[in-house]
VEXMAR-303247 format. One record per residue (C-alpha): residue number from 1; residue in three letters; x, y, z. Coordinates in pm, 1 decimal, always signed. Example, Ala and Ser with C-alpha at 12.3 -4.5 7.8 and 13.67 -1.06 7.14 Angstrom:
PT  milo  kemar         u         v         w
PT     1    ala   +1230.0    -450.0    +780.0
PT     2    ser   +1367.0    -106.0    +714.0
This chain:
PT  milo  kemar         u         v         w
PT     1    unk   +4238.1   +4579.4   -5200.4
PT     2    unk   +4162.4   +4672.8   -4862.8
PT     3    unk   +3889.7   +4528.1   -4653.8
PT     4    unk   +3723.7   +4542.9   -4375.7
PT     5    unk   +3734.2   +4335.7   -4040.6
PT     6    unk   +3515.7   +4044.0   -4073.7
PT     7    unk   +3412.4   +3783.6   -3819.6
PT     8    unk   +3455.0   +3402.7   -3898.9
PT     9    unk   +3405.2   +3049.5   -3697.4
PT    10    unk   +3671.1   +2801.8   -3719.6
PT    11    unk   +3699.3   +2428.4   -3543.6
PT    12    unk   +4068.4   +2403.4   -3436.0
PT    13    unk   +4094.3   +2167.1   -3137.9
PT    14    unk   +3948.2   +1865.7   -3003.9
PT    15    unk   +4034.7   +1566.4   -2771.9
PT    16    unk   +4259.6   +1290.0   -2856.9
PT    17    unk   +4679.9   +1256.8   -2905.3
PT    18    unk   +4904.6   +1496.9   -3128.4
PT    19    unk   +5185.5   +1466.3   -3255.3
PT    20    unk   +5505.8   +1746.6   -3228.9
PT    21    unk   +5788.7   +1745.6   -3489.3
PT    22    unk   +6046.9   +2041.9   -3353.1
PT    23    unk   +6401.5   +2104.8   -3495.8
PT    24    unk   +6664.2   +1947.4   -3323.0
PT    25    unk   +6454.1   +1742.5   -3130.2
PT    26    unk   +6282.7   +1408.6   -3136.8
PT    27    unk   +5897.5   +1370.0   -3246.9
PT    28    unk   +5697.0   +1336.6   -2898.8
PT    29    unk   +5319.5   +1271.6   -2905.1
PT    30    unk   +5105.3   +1464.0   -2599.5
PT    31    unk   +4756.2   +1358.7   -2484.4
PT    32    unk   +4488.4   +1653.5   -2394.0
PT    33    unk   +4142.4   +1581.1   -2253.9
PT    34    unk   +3804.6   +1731.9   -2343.8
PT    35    unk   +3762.9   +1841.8   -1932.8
PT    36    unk   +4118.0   +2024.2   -2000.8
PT    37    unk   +4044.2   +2183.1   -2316.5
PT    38    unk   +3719.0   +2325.6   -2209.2
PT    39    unk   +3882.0   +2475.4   -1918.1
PT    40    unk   +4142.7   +2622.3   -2137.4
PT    41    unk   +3856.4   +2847.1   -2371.6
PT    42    unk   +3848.0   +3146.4   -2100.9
PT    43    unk   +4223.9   +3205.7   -2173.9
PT    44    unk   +4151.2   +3270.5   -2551.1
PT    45    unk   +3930.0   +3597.5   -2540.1
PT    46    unk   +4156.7   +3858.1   -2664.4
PT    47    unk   +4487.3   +3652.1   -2816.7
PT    48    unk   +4606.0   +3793.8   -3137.3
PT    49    unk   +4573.6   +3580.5   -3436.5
PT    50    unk   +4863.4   +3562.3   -3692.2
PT    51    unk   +4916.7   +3435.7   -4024.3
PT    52    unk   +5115.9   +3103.1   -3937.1
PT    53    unk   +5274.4   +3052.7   -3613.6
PT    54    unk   +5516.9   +3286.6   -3383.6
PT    55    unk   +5726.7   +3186.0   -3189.1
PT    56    unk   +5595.1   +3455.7   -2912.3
PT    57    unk   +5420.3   +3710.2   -2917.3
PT    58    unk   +5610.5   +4076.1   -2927.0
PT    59    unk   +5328.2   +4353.1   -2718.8
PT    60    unk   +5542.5   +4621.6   -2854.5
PT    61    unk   +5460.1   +4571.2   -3198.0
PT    62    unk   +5130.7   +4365.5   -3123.4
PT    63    unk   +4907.3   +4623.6   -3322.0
PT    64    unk   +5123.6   +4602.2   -3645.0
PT    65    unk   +5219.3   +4204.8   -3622.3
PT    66    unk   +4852.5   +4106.4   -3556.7
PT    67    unk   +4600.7   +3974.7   -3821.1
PT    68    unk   +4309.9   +3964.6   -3593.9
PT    69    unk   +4193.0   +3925.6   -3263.5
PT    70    unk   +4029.0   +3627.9   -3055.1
PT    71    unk   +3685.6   +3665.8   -2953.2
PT    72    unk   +3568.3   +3386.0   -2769.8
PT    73    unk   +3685.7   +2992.4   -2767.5
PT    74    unk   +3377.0   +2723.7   -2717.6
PT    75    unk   +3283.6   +2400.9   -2701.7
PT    76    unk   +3009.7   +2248.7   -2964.9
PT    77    unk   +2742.8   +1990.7   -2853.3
PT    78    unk   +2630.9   +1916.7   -3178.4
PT    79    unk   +2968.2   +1785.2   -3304.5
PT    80    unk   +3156.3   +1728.0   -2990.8
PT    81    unk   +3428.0   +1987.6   -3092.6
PT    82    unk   +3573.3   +2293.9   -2985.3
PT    83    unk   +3503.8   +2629.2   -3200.0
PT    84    unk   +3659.1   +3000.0   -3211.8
PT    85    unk   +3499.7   +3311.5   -3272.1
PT    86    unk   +3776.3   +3553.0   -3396.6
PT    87    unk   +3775.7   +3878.4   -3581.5
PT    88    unk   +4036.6   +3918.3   -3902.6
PT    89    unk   +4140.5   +4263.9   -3918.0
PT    90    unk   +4421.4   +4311.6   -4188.2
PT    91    unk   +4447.5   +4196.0   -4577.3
PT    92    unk   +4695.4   +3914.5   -4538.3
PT    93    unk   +4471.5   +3764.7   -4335.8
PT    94    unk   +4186.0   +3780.4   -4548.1
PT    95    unk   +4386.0   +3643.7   -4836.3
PT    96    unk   +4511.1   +3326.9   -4609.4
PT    97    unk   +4140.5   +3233.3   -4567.6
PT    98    unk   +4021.5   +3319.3   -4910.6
PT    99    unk   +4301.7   +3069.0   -5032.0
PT   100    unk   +4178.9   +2765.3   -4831.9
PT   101    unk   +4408.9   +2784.6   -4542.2
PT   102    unk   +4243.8   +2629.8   -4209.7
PT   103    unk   +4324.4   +2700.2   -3806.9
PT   104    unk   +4598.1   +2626.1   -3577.4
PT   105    unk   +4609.1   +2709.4   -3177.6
PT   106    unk   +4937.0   +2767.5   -2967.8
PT   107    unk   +4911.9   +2703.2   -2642.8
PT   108    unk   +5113.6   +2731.4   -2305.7
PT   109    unk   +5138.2   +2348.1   -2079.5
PT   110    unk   +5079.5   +2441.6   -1701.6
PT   111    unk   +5091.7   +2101.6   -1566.1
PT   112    unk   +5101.2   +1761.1   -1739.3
PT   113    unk   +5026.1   +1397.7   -1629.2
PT   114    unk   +5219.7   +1087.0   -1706.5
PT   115    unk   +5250.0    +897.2   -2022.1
PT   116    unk   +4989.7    +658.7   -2130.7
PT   117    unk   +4800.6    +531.3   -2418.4
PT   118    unk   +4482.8    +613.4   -2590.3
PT   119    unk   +4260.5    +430.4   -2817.8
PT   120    unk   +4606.0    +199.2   -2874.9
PT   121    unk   +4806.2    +531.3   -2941.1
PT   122    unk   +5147.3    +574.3   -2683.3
PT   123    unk   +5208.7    +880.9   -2582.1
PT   124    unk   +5490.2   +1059.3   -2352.2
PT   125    unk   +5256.6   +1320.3   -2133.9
PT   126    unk   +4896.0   +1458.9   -2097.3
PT   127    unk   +4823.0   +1824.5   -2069.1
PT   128    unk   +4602.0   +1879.2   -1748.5
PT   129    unk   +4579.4   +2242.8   -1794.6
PT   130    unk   +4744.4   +2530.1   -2024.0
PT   131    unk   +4708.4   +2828.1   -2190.0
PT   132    unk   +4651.3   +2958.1   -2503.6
PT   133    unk   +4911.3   +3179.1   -2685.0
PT   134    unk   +4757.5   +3268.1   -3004.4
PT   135    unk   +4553.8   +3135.3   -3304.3
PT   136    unk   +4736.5   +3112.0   -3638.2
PT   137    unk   +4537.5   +3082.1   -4025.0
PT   138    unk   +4808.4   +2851.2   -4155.9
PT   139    unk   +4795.5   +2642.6   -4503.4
PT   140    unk   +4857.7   +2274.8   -4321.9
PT   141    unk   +4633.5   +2315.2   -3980.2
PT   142    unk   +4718.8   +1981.9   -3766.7
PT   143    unk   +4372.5   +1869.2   -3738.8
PT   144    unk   +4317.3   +1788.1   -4057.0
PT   145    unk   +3907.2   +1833.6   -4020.2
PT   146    unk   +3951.8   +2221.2   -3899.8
PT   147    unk   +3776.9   +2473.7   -4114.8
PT   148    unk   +3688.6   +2844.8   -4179.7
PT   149    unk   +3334.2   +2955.2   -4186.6
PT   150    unk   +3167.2   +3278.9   -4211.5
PT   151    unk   +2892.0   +3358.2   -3967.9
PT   152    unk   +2612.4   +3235.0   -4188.5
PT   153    unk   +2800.9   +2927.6   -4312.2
PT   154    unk   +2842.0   +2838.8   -3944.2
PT   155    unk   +2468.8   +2879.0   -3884.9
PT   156    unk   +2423.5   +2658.9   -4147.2
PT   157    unk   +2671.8   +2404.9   -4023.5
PT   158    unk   +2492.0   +2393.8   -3666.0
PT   159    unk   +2178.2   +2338.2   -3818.2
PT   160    unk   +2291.8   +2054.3   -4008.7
PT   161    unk   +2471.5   +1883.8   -3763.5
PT   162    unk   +2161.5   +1954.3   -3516.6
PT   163    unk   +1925.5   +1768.1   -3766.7
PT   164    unk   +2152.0   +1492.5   -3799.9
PT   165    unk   +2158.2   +1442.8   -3436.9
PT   166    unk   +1794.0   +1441.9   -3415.8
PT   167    unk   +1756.0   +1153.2   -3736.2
PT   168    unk   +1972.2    +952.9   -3518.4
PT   169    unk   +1814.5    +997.8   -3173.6
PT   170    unk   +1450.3    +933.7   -3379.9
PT   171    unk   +1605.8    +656.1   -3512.7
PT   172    unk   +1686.6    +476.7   -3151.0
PT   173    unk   +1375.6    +578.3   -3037.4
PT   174    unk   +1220.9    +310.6   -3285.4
PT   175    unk   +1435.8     +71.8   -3189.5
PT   176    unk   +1420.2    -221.2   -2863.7
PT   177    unk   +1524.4     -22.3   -2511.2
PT   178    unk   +1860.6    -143.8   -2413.8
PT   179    unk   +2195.3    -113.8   -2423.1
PT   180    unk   +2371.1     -81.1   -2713.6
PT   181    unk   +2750.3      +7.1   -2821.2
PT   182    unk   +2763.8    +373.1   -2946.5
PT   183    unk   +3014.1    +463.3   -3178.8
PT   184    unk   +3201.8    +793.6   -3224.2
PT   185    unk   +3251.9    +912.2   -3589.9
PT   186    unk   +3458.2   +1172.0   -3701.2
PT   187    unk   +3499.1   +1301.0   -4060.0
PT   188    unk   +3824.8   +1492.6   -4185.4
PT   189    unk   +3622.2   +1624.0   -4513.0
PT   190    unk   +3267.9   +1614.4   -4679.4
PT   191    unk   +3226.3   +1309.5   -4800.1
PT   192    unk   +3148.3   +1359.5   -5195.0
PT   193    unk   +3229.3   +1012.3   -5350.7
PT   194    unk   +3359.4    +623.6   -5188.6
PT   195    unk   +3728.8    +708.7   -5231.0
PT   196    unk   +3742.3   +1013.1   -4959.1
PT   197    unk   +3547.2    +736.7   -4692.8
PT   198    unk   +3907.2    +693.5   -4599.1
PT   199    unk   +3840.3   +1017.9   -4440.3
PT   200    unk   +3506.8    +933.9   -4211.2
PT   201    unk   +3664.6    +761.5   -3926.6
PT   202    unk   +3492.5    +519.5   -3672.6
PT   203    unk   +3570.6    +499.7   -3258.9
PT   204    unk   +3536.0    +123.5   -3186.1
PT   205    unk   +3263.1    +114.7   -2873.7
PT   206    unk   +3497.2    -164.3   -2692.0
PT   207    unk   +3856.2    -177.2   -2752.6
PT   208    unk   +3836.6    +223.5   -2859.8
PT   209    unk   +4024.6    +179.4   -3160.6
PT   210    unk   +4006.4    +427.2   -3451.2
PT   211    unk   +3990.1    +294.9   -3764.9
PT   212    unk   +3866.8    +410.9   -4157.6
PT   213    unk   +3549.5    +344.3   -4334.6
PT   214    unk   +3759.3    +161.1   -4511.3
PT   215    unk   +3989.7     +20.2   -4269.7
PT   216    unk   +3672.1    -131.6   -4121.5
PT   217    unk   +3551.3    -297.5   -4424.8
PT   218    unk   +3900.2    -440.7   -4563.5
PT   219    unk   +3908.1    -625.1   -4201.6
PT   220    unk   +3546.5    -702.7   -4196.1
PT   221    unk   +3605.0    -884.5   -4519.4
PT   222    unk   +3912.0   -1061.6   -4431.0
PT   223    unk   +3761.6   -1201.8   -4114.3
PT   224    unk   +3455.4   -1317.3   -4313.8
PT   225    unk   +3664.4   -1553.2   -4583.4
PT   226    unk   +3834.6   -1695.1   -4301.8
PT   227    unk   +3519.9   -1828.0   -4153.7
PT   228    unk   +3390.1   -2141.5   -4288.0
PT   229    unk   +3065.8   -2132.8   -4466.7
PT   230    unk   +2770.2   -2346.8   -4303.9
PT   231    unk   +2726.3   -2692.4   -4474.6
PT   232    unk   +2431.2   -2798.4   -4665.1
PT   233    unk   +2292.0   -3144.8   -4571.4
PT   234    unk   +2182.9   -3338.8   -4936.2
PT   235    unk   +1841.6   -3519.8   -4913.8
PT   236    unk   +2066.8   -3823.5   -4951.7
PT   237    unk   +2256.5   -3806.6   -4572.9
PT   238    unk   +2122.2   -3947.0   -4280.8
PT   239    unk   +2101.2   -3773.0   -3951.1
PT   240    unk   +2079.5   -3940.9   -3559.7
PT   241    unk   +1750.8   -3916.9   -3395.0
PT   242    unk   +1684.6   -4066.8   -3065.9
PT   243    unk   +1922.1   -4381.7   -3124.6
PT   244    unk   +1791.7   -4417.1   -3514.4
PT   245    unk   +1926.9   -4292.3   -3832.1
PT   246    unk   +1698.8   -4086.3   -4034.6
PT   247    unk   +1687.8   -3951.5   -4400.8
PT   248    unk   +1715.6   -3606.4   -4439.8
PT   249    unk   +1475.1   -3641.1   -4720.1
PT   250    unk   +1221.6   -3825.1   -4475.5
PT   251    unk   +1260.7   -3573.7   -4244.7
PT   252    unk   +1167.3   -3309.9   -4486.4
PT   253    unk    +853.2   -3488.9   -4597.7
PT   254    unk    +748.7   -3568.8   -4295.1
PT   255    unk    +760.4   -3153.2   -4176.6
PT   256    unk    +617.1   -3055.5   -4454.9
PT   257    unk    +296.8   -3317.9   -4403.8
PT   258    unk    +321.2   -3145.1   -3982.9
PT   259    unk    +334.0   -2830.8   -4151.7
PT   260    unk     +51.6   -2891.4   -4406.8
PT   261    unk    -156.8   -3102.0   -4133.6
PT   262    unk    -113.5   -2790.7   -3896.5
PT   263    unk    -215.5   -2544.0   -4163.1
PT   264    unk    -532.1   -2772.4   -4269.7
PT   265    unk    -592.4   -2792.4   -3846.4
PT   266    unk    -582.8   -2394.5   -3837.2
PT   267    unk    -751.9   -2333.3   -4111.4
PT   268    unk   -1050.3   -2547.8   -3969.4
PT   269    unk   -1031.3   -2417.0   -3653.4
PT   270    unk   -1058.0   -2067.1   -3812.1
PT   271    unk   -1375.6   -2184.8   -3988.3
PT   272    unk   -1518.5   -2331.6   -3709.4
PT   273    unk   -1461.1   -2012.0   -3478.0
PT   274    unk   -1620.3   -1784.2   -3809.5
PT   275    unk   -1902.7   -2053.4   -3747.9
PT   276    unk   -1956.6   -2019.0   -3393.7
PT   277    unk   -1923.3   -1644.9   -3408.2
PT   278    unk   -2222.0   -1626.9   -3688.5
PT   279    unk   -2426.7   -1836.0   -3466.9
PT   280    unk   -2345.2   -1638.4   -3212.4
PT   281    unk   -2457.6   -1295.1   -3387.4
PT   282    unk   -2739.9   -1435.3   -3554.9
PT   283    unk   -2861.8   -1581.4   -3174.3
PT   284    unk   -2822.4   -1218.7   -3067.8
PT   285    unk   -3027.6   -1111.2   -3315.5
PT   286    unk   -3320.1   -1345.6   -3290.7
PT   287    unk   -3331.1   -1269.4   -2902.4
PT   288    unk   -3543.0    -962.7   -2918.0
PT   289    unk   -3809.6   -1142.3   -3146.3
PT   290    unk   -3844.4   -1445.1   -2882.1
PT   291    unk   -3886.3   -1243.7   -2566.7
PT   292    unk   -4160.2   -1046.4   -2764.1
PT   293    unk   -4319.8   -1377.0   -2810.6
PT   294    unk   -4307.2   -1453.5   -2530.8
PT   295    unk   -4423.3   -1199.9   -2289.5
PT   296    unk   -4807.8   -1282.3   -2437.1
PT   297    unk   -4789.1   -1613.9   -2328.2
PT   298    unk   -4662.6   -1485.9   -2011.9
PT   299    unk   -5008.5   -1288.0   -1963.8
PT   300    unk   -5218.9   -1542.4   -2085.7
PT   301    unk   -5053.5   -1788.3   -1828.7
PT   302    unk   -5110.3   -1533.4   -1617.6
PT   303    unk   -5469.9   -1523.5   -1697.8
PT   304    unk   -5523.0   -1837.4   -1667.2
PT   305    unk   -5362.1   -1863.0   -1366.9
PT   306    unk   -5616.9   -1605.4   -1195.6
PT   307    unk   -5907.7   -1805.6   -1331.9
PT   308    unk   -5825.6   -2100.8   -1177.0
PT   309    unk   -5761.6   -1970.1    -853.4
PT   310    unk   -6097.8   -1799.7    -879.0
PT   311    unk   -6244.9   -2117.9    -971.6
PT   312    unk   -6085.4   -2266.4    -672.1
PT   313    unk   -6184.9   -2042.9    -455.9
PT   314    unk   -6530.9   -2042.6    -541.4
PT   315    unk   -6516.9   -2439.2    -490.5
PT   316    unk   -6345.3   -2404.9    -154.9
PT   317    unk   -6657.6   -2166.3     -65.0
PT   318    unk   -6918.2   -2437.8    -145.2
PT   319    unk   -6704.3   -2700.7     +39.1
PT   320    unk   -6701.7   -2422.4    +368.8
PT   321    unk   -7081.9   -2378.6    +298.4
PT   322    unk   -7154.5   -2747.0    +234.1
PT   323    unk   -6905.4   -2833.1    +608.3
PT   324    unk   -7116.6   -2599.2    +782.5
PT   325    unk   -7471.9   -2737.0    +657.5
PT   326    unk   -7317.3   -3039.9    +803.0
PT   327    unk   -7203.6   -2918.1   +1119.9
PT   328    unk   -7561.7   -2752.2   +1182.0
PT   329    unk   -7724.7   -3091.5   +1141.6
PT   330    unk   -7465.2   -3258.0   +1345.7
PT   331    unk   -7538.7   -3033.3   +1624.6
PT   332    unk   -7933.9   -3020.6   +1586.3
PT   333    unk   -7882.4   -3418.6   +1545.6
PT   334    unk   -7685.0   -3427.9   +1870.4
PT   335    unk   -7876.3   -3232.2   +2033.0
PT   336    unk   -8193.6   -3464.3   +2015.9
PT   337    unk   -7921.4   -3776.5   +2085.1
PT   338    unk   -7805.4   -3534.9   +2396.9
PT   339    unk   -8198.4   -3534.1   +2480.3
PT   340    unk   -8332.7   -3894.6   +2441.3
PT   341    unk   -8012.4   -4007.2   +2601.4
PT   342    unk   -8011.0   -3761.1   +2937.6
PT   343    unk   -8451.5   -3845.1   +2961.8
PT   344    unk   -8367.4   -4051.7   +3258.0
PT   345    unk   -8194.4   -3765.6   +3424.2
PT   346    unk   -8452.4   -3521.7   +3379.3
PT   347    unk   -8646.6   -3459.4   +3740.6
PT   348    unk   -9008.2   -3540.7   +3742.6
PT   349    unk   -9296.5   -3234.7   +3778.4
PT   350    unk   -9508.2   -3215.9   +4107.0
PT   351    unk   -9822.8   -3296.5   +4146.9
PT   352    unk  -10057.7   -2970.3   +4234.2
PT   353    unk  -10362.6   -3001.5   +4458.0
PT   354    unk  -10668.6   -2718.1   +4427.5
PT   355    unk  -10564.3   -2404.0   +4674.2
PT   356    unk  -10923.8   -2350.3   +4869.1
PT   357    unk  -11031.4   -2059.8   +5068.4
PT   358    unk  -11027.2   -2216.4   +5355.0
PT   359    unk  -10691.4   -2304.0   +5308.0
PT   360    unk  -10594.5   -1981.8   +5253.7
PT   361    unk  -10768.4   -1843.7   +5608.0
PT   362    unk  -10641.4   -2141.6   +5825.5
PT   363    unk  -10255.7   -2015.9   +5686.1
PT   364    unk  -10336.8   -1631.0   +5807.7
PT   365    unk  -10485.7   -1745.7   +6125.2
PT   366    unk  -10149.2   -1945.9   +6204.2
PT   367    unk   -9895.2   -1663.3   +6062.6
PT   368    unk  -10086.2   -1372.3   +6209.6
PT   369    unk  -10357.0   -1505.1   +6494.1
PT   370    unk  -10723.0   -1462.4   +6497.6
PT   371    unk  -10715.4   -1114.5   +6499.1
């Protein structure tokens, strides 16, 4: 049945070793890098894709040998692997996918680094930067969590692993600041029941090992028989305190009487503070009422106040008018002392004699003469 091209997503690389089994030689194990594998996705626009692997790829009979072609190779943020867009143009190809079968790249090595280890895994080189060859559908991919989506499948897939992303970042978010181991899972296949956790696979944060679901708990377990299990003391032992042995059993009495005294303390002191806070409110309330009070006696004081310095003053006039009565008679009294007591000083009147006519003429006569 013939069908159409159709566009699909597949995962088919990501960081870490791999290991090469080729005829006639020994199995070697290379290391690639995410830096070099991003780098790498501009050389896969275009590559053919092929049912299983060639060993090169013919151009002379490219349009007949080829299952499909390579759209565009990317990197994923959400799971931290890298993704190809491809087209799949003839029947065989369809049929590999239908069937299950998963992705494999072929690549080209331009220039490796030395041999090393990672996450406790030898191996003999690293690939600083290649090529890619082609992409093959093939029925044992070596990346054993590589899969085949269609478009909306692979929409679906993002979204998913978007969400999950955001549970966990929500998640810190509620948690203390600070810094704290993060660890790298990767999962082969959906995890539908506890026997395929053998599959989910956990990046230790320190010594970068990788190691099962499973793995992780069978060692977890070990290391916890081997510890010893925190003794008990019986009310019957005694303990050292400060030079003296105690009974456990005393000891317990005697925290749980501190303990109840506290309480009993607390409790009071919660009482006491409801008290105080009662008075307190009902003082507040009362305030208004006692300032209305008294602002009346306030006037009336007031009042009275007024009256008695109006009284005063009228009895400070009478004392002025009485002190100057006083003064008047003092003077009126001195004066007559002043006048019986100067009498001596006083000069005495002349006597007058009788001014005659003939007194008179003999005056003109001597001022004027006869004539």
């Amino acid at each position: 049945m013939k069908t159409l091209p159709q566009v699909f997503y597949g995962m088919h690389f990501f960081p870490g070793c791999a290991e090469y089994r080729e005829p006639g030689r020994e199995p070697y194990r290379i290391y690639i890098g995410e830096e070099a594998i991003k780098n790498m996705n501009a050389s896969f626009a275009g590559k053919p894709v092929f049912v299983d692997h060639r060993d090169e790829v013919n151009l002379e009979t490219l349009e007949q040998d080829a299952d499909g072609y390579v759209v565009e190779s990317f990197y994923l943020p959400c799971d931290g692997k890298t993704w190809v867009k491809f087209i799949v143009t003839s029947d065989k190809g369809h049929q590999a996918i239908n069937m299950g079968w998963s992705l494999s790249n072929s690549y080209v090595i331009k220039e490796r680094g030395p041999a090393g280890m990672n996450h406790g895994i030898d191996y003999q080189a690293e690939v600083l930067r290649g090529e890619y060859d082609h992409l093959a559908i093939v029925q044992n991919p070596r990346y054993e969590q590589s899969i085949i989506l269609t478009p909306v499948q692979f929409q679906e897939y993002v979204a998913k692993k978007e969400l999950e992303l955001a549970k966990v970042a929500n998640s810190a978010d509620t948690e203390d600041t600070g810094e704290k181991p993060v660890l790298s899972f990767f999962k082969k296949t959906k995890v539908d029941n506890s026997a395929e956790l053998e599959n989910t696979v956990v990046q230790l944060p320190k010594s970068k090992r990788e190691l099962s679901i499973t793995q992780l708990v069978n060692e977890m377990d070990e290391y916890t028989l081997k510890m010893p299990l925190p003794k008990m003391a019986n009310d019957d032992d005694y303990v050292e305190m400060n030079g003296n042995r105690v009974n456990v059993k005393d000891m317990k009495d005697c925290y749980n009487t501190m303990m109840a005294m506290k309480e009993e303390e607390e409790k009071k002191n919660a009482e006491k503070a409801a008290l105080e806070e009662e008075a307190k409110k009902k003082e507040n309330a009362e305030e208004p009422k006692k300032e209305e009070k008294e602002e009346p006696k306030k006037e009336n004081e007031s009042a009275e106040a007024k009256e008695e310095k109006k009284e005063e003053k009228a009895e400070n006039a009478e004392d002025e008018e009485e002190k100057k009565k006083k003064e008047e008679e003092d003077k009126k009294s001195n004066a007559l002392f002043e006048s019986i007591a100067n009498a001596h000083f006083k000069p005495i009147a002349e006597e007058r004699t009788p001014d005659l006519a003939t007194d008179r003429l003999n005056r003109g006569k001597s001022r004027y003469g006869s004539n």
